[in-house]
C-alpha positions as CSV (number, residue, x, y, z in Angstrom):
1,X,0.0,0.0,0.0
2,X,1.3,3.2,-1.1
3,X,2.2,6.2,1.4
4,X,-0.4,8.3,0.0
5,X,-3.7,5.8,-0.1
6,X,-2.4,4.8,3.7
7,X,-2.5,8.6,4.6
8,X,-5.8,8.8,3.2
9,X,-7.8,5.9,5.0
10,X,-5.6,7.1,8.3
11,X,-7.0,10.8,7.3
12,X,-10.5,9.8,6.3
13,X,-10.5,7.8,10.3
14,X,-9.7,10.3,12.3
15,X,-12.2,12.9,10.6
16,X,-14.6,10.2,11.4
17,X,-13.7,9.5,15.0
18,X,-13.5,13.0,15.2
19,X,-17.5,13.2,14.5
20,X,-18.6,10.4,16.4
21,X,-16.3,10.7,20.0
22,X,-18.7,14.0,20.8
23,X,-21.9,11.7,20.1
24,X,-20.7,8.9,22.1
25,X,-19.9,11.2,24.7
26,X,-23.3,13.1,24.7
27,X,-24.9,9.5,24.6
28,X,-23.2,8.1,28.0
29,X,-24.0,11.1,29.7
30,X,-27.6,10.9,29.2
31,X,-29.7,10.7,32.5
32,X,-33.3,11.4,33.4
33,X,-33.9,13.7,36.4
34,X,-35.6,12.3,39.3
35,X,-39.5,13.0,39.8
36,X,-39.2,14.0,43.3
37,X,-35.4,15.4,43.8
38,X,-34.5,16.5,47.6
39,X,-32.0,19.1,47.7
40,X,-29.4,17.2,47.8
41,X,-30.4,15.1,44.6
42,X,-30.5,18.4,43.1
43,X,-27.1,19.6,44.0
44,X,-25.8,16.2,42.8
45,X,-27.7,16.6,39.4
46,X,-25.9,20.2,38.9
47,X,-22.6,18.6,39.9
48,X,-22.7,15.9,37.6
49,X,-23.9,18.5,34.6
50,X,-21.2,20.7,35.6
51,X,-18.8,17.5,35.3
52,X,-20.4,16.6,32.1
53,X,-20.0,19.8,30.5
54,X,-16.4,20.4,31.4
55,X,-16.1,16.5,30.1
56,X,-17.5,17.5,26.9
57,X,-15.7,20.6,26.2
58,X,-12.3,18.5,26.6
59,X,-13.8,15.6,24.0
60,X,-14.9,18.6,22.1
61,X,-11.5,20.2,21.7
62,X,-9.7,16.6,21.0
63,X,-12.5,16.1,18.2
64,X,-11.0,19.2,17.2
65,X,-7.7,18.4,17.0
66,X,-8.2,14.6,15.6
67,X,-10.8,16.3,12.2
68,X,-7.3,18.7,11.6
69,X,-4.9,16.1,11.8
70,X,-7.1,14.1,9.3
71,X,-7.9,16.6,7.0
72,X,-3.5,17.5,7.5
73,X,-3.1,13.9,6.1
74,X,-5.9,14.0,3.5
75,X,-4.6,17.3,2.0
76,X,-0.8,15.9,1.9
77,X,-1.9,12.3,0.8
78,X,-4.0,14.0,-2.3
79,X,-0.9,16.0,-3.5
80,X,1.2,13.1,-3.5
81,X,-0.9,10.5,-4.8
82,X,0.8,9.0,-8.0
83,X,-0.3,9.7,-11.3
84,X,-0.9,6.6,-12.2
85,X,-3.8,6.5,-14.4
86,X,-1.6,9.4,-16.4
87,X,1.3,6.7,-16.6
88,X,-1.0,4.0,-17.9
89,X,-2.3,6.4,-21.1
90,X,0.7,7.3,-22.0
């Protein structure tokens, strides 16, 4: 496998992973509220949103980070893809 087709599946992953590890996230940190909540219930309930929202804003920024990388090694992979169907024609 050449350089440039193994830069593209590895680009093409991580833009995908990049998409899905904020949905995954928002996904486990689904809970419903209780019906009757004490006061402490409801001090645990903004705790744990507070958690979740810091959690999310770290997966957030590494979704980030993992859709540039793989649209870095799409970009360079498509420059320097061979020519091959050019070579064949000729």
């Amino acid at each position: 496998m050449s350089r440039a087709r193994l830069l593209t599946v590895v680009g093409v992953l991580l833009m995908l992973t990049s998409c899905l590890l904020p949905c995954l996230t928002i996904v486990n940190g689904m809970t419903l509220p209780d019906q009757d909540p004490t006061p402490e219930a409801i001090q645990q309930q903004d705790a744990d949103a507070l958690a979740f929202e810091q959690r999310f804003e770290v997966v957030a920024w590494i979704a980030a980070a993992l859709a540039i990388l793989g649209l870095a090694a799409f970009i360079y992979a498509w420059k320097h893809r061979r020519r091959s169907t050019n070579l064949l024609r000729q």
